[in-house]
C-alpha positions in Angstrom: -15.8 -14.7 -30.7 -14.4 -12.0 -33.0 -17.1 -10.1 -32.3 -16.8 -10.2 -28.7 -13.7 -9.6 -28.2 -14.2 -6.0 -30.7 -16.9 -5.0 -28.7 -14.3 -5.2 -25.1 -11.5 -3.4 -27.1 -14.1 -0.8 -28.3 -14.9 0.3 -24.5 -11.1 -0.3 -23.6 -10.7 2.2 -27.1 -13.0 5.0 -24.9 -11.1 4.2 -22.2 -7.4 5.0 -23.7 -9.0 8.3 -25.0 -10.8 9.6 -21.9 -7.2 9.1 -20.3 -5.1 10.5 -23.4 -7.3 13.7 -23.4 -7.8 13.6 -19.7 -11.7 13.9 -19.6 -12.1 12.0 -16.0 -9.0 14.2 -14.2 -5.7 13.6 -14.1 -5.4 10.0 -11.7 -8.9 8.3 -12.6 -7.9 5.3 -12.8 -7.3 4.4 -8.9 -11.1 5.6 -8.2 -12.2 3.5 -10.7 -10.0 0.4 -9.5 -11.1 0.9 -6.2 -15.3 1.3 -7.5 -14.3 -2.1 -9.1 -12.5 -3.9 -6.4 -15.1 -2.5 -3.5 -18.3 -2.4 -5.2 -19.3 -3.7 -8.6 -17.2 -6.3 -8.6 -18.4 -8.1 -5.7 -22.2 -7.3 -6.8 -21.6 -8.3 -10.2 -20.1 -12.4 -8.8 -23.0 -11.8 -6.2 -26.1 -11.7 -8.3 -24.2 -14.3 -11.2 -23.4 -17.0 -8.5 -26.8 -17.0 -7.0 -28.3 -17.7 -10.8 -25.9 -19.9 -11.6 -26.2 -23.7 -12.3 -23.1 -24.6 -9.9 -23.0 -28.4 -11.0 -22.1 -27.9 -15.0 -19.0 -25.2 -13.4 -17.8 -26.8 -10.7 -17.3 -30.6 -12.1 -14.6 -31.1 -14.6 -13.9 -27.3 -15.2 -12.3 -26.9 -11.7 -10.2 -29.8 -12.0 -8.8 -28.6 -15.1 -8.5 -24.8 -13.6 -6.6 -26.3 -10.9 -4.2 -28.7 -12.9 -3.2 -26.0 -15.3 -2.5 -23.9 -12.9 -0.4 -25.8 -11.0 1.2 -27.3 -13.8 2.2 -23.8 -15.4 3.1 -22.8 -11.3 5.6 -25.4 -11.1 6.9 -24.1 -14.8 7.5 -21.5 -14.0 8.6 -21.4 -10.3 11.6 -24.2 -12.1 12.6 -21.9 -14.6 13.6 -19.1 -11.7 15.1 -21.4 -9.8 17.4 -22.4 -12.1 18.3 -19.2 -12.9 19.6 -18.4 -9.7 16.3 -16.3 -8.2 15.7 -16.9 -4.4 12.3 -18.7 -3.5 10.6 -15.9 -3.0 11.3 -13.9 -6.4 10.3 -17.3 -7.8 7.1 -17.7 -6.2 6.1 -14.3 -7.5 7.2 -15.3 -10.8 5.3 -18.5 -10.6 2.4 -16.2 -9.8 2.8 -14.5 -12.9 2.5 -17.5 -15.2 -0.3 -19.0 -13.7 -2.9 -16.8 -11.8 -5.5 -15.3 -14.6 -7.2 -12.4 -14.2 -10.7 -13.9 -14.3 -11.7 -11.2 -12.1 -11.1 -7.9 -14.0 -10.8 -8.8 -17.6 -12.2 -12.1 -17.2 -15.5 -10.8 -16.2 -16.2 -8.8 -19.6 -14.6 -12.0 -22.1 -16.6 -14.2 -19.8 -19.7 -12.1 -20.6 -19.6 -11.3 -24.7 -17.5 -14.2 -25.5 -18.9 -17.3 -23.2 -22.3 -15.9 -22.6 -21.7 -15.9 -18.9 -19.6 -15.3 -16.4 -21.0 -17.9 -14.2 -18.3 -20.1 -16.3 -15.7 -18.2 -13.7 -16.8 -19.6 -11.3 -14.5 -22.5 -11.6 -11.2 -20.4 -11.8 -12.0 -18.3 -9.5 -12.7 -20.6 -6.8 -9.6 -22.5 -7.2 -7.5 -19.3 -7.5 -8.9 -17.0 -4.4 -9.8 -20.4 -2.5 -6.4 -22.6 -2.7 -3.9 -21.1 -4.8 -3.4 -17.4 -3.3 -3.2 -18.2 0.5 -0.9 -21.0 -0.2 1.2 -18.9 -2.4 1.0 -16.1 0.3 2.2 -18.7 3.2 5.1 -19.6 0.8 6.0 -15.8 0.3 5.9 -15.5 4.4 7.8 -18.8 4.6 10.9 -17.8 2.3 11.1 -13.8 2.4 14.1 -13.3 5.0 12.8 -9.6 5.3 9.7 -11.1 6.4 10.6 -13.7 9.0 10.9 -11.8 11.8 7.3 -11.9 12.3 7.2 -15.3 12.8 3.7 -17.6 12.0 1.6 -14.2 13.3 2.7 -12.6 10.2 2.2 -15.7 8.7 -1.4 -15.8 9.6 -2.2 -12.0 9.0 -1.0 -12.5 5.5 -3.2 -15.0 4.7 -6.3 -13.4 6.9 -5.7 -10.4 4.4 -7.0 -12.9 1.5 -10.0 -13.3 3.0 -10.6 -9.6 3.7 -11.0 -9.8 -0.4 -14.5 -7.8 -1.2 -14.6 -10.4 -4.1 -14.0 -13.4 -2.5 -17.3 -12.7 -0.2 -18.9 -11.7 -3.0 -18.4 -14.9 -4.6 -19.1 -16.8 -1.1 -22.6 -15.3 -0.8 -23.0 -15.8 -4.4 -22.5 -20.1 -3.8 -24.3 -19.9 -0.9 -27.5 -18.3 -2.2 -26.8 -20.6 -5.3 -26.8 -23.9 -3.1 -29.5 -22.8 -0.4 -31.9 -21.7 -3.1 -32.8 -18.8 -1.0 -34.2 -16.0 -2.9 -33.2 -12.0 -2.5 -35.7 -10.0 -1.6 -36.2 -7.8 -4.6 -35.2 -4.6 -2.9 -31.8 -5.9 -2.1 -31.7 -7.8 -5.5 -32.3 -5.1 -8.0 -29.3 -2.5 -6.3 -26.9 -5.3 -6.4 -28.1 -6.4 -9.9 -27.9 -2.5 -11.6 -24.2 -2.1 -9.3 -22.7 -5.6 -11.1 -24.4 -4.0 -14.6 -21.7 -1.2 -14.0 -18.8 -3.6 -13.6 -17.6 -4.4 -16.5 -17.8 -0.8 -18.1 -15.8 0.3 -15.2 -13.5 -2.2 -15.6 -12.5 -1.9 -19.3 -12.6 1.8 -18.9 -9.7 1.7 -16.3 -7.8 -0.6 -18.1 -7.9 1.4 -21.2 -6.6 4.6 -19.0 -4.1 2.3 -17.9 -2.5 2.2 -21.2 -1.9 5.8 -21.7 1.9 6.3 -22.4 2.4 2.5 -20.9 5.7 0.7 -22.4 6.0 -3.1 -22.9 9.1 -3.5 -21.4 10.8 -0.9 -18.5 14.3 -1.5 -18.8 16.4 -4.6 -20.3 16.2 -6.5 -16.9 14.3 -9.6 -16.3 13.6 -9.7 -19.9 14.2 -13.4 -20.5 12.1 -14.2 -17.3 9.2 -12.0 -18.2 8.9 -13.6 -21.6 9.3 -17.3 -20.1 6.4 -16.1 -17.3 4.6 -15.0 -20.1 4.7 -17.7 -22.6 3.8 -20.1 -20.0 0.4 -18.2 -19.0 -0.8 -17.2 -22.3 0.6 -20.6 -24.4 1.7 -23.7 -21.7 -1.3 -23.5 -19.4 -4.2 -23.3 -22.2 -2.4 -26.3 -23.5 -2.8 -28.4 -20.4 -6.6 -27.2 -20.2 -6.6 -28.5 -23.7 -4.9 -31.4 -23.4 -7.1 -32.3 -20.0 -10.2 -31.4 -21.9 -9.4 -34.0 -24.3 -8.5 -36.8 -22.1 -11.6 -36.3 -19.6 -13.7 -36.6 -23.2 -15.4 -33.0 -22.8 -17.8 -31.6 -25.6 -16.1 -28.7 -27.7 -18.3 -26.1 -26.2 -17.0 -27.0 -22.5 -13.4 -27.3 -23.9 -13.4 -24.4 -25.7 -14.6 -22.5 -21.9 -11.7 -24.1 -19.9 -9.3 -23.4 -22.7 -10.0 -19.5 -23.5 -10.4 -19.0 -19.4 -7.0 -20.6 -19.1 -5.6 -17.9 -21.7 -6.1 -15.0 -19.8 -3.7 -13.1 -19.0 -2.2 -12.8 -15.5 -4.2 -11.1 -13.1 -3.5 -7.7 -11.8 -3.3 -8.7 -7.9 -0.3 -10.8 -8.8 1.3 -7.2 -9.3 -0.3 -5.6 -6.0 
């Protein structure tokens, strides 16, 4: 595990420095969020998923993915709500305690610590399949800025999930998974050497990202941060835990559902 998680921080190390010393230009790090988001990150869930055994990922892991989340979700949403936050700051803050980023930095933990990402699969479905539309109907439903636009708002919000490269991506994946239909080898291989380039792009761009970045802005919001926070990275891998121990799992598939729900929050939850 150690070593793993040494090798991610090594790349995320080149990263920091290409950005500090401005070796890729002065704003890299859109073009390579965007070469993520567009391109090797649908390849990479493309040409995992349609390897994958789907049976050992999607059984007791997606339960647990889903209870956790929901569990830290309703947490979380509680917490703003008492504090006086209207519905709609509260679902983003819910957001932020319980949506992991298995998609960006999940990818690369998921490959040197697991062994796989296949074991995303799980997550992932629950999270781009369930848990963002829903969250994005609430948002429609309780931002007053937003209401004027009625349920066609409503439904183009939630039409903009599935314009996600990475959700098809991940659809094509389970589908080529469940058919058993083979890829022709010239569309395999591009797809193949594309995902090779994902996670390198990735960890690059997040350690750019971190050039000059502050922990905290300003004062404001502090206690809510740390409460969103806390919840992702210590309440929700304590449900997993605590589910993973009731439903009987082995320590291997425990330890999976437990470091996945430990990620931190994913970056869409900011966009």
């Amino acid at each position: 595990v150690v070593e793993g998680f040494a090798i991610i921080w090594a790349v995320i190390g080149v990263g920091y420095l290409a950005g500090r010393f401005k070796l890729l230009g002065d704003n890299p790090q859109p073009v390579l969020g965007k070469m993520a988001f567009w391109v090797t990150g649908p390849a990479v869930m493309l040409d995992v998923l349609a390897k994958a055994d789907l049976k050992a990922v999607l059984s007791a892991p997606l339960l647990i993915a889903a209870v956790s989340a929901t569990v830290a979700w309703a947490v979380v949403f509680a917490w703003f709500r008492l504090r006086g936050h209207p519905a709609n700051a509260a679902t983003i803050g819910a957001l932020s305690g319980s949506y992991a980023n298995v998609g960006n930095l999940g990818l690369p933990f998921a490959t040197f610590v697991l062994g796989s990402p296949a074991y995303l699969v799980a997550p992932m479905v629950f999270q781009f399949v369930v848990m963002q539309p829903l969250t994005v109907v609430l948002m429609d439903l309780t931002a007053l800025e937003r209401r004027a636009g009625g349920l066609g708002s409503t439904l183009r919000s939630v039409g903009q999930v599935f314009l996600n490269p990475m959700i098809w991506g991940t659809a094509l994946g389970l589908v080529l998974s469940l058919t058993h239909i083979p890829l022709p080898e010239l569309v395999a291989q591009p797809i193949h050497i594309l995902g090779q380039g994902h996670v390198a792009v990735l960890l690059v761009g997040f350690g750019i990202s971190l050039v000059g970045a502050r922990l905290f802005g300003d004062r404001t919001g502090r206690a809510d941060i740390l409460a969103a926070t806390a919840t992702k990275l210590l309440v929700m891998p304590a449900v997993a835990w605590l589910l993973a121990a009731v439903m009987g799992l082995d320590g291997w598939t425990a330890f999976v559902v437990v470091i996945l729900a430990a990620l931190p929050t994913a970056q869409n939850v900011f966009v």
